[in-house]
C-alpha positions, 0 to 999 in steps of 0.5 A: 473444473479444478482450474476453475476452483483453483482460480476462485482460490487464488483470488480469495488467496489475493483479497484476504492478502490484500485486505490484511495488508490494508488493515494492517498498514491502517492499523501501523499509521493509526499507532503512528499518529495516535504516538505522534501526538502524544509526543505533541502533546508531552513537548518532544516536537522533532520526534512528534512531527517525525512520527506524523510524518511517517503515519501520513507516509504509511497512508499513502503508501497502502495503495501503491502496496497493494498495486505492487501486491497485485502486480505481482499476483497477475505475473504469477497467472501470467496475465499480461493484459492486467501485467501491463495494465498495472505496471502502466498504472505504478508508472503513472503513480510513480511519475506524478509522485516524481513530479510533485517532489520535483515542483 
């Protein structure tokens, strides 16, 4: 029973990390965009358009946080099945990313 508990824990333990980590990256893109077009608008267009550039880089960035976030949560219960399956997943991430800058 407090193996079970123990898990229940842990994984509330990853959601709450997981649900910190997104809103506080929302939150940092959001300050990056919100700042970038300020600059727009006040005719800094470099320093503008690199704020921009780094809040949509934030966006996208989230889920690929969380994937290794949760990476390495799986290795911690050493979980190989869900170990396997996200490292598998980070790879494709990675290779499609690859990929498209190659293009």
């Amino acid at each position: 029973m407090t193996e079970l508990r123990s898990a229940d824990e842990e994984d509330r333990a990853l959601r709450r990390r997981i649900a910190r980590l997104m809103r506080g990256g929302t939150g940092a893109a959001a300050a990056l965009f919100a700042t970038g077009a300020i600059l727009g608008w006040a005719g800094a267009p470099l320093v503008s358009t690199a704020m921009l550039i780094a809040g949509c880089s934030t966006l996208v960035l989230l889920p690929f946080t969380r994937l290794l976030l949760m990476l390495g949560a799986f290795a911690r219960r050493r979980d190989a099945l869900y170990v396997g399956i996200t490292a598998t997943v980070i790879v494709l991430v990675i290779a499609s990313a690859a990929t498209g800058l190659l293009r």
